[in-house]
LOSELO-680893 format. One record per residue (C-alpha): residue in three letters; residue number from 1; x, y, z. Coordinates in steps of 0.25 Angstrom, whole numbers. Layout:
<atom><code>ala</code><pos>NUM</pos><x>X</x><y>Y</y><z>Z</z></atom>
...
//
This chain:
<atom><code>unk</code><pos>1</pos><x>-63</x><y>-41</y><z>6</z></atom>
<atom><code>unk</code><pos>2</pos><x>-47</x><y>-44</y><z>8</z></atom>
<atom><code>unk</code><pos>3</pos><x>-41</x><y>-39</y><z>22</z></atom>
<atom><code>unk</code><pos>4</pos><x>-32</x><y>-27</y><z>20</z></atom>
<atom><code>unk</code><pos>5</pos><x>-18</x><y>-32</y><z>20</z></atom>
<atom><code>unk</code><pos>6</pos><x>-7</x><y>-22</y><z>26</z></atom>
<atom><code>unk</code><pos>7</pos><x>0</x><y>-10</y><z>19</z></atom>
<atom><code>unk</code><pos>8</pos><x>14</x><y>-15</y><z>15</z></atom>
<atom><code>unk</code><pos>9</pos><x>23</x><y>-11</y><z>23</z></atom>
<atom><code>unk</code><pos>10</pos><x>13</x><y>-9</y><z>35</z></atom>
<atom><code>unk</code><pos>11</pos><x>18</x><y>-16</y><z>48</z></atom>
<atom><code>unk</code><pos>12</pos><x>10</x><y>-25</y><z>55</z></atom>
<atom><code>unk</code><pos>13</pos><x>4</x><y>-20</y><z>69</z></atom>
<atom><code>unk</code><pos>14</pos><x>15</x><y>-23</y><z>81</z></atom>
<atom><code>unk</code><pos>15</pos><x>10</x><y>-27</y><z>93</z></atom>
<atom><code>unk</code><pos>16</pos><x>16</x><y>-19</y><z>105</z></atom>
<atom><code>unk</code><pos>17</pos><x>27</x><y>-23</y><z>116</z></atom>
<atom><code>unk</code><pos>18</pos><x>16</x><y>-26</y><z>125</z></atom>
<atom><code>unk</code><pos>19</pos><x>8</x><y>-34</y><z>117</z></atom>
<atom><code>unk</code><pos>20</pos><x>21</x><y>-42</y><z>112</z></atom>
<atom><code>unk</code><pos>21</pos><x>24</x><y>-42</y><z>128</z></atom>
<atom><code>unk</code><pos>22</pos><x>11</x><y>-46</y><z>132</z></atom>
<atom><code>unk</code><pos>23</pos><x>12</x><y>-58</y><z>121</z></atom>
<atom><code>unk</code><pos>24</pos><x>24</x><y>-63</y><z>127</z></atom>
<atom><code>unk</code><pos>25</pos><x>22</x><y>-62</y><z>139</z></atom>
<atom><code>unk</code><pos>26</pos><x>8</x><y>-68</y><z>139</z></atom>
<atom><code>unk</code><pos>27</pos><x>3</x><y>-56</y><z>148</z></atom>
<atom><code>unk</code><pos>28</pos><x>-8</x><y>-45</y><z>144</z></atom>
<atom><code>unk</code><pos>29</pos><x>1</x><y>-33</y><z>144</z></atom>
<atom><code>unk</code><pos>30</pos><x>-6</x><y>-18</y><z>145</z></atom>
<atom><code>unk</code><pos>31</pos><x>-19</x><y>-27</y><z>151</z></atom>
<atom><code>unk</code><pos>32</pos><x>-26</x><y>-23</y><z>166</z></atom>
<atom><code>unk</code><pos>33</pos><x>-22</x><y>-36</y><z>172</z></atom>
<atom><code>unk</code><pos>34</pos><x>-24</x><y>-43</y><z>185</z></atom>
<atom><code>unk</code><pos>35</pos><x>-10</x><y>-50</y><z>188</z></atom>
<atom><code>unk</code><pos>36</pos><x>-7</x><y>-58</y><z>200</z></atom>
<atom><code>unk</code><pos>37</pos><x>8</x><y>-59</y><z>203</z></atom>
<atom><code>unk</code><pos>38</pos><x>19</x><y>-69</y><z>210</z></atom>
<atom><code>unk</code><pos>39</pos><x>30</x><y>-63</y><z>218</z></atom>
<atom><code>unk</code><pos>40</pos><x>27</x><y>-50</y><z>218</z></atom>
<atom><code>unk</code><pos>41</pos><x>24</x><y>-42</y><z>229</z></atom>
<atom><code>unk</code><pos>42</pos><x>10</x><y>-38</y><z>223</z></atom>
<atom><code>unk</code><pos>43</pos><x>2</x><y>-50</y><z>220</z></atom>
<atom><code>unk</code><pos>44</pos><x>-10</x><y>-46</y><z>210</z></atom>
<atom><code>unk</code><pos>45</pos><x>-10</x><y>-32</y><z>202</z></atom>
<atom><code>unk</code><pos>46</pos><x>-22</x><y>-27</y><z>194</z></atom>
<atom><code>unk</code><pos>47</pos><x>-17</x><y>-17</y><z>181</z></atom>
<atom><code>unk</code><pos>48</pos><x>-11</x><y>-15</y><z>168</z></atom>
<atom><code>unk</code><pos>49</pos><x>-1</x><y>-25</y><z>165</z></atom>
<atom><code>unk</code><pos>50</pos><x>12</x><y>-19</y><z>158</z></atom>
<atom><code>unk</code><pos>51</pos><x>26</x><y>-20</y><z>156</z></atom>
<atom><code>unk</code><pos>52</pos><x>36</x><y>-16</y><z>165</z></atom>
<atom><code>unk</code><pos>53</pos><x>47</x><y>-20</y><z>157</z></atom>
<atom><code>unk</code><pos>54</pos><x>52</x><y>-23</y><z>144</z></atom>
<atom><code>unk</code><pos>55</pos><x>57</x><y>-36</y><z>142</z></atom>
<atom><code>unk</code><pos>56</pos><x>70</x><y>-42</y><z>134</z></atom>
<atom><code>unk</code><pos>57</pos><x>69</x><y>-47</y><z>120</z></atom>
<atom><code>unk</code><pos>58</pos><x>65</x><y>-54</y><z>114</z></atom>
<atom><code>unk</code><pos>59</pos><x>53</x><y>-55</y><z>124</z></atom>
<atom><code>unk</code><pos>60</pos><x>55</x><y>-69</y><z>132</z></atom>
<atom><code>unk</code><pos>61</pos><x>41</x><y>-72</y><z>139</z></atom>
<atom><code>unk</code><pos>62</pos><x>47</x><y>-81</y><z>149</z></atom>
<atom><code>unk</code><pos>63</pos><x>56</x><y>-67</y><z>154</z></atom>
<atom><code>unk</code><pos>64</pos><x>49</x><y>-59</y><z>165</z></atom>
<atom><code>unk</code><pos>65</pos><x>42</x><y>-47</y><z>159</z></atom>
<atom><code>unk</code><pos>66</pos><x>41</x><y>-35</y><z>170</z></atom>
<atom><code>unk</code><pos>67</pos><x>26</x><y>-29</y><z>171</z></atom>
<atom><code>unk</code><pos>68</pos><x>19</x><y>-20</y><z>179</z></atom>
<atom><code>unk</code><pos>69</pos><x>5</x><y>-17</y><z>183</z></atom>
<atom><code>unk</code><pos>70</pos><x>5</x><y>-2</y><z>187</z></atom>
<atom><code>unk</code><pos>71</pos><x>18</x><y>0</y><z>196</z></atom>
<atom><code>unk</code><pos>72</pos><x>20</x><y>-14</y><z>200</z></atom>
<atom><code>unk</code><pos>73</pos><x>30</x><y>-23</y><z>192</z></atom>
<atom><code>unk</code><pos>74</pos><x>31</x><y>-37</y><z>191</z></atom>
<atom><code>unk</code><pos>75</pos><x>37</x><y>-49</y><z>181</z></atom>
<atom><code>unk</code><pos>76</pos><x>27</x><y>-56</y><z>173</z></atom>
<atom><code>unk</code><pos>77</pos><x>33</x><y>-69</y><z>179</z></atom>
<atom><code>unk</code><pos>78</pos><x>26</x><y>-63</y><z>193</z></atom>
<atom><code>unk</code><pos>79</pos><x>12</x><y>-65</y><z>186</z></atom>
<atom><code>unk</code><pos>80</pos><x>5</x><y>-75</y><z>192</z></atom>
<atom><code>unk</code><pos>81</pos><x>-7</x><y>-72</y><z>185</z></atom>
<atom><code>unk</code><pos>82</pos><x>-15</x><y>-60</y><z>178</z></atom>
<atom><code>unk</code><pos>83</pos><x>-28</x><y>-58</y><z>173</z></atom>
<atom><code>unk</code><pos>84</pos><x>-33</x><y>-45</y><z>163</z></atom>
<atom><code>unk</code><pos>85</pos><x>-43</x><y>-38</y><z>170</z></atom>
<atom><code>unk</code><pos>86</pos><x>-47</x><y>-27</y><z>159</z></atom>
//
């Protein structure tokens, strides 16, 4: 049997603005993370991982992206290290 092929005119799926973050940036975005922090008055935070900002385009992943874990903001340049925990 032959695999369906698309409807033309159909568009192919589009992967959301936090996937396509998440890619550039090489961090799992909408994930409950354990992430351990440098220069920051809070060392380690335990939550959902999100963005706090939108960044310029075209997306540079060597420009800070500003993220948050519930009320606390922070650059991904801050993150030392961070572990998925769900």
């Amino acid at each position: 049997m032959e695999p369906a092929l698309p409807l033309p005119g159909a568009a192919a799926p589009v992967p959301s603005l936090t996937d396509e973050l998440a890619a550039v940036w090489g961090l799992p975005l909408g994930r409950k993370v354990r992430v351990e922090l440098r220069h920051h008055t809070v060392t380690g935070l335990s939550g959902k991982l999100r963005v706090a900002g939108l960044p310029d385009l075209p997306f540079d992943r060597l420009a800070p992206l500003r993220l948050r874990i519930g009320d606390v903001e922070f650059s991904s340049r801050q993150v030392a290290a961070w572990s998925v925990v769900d």
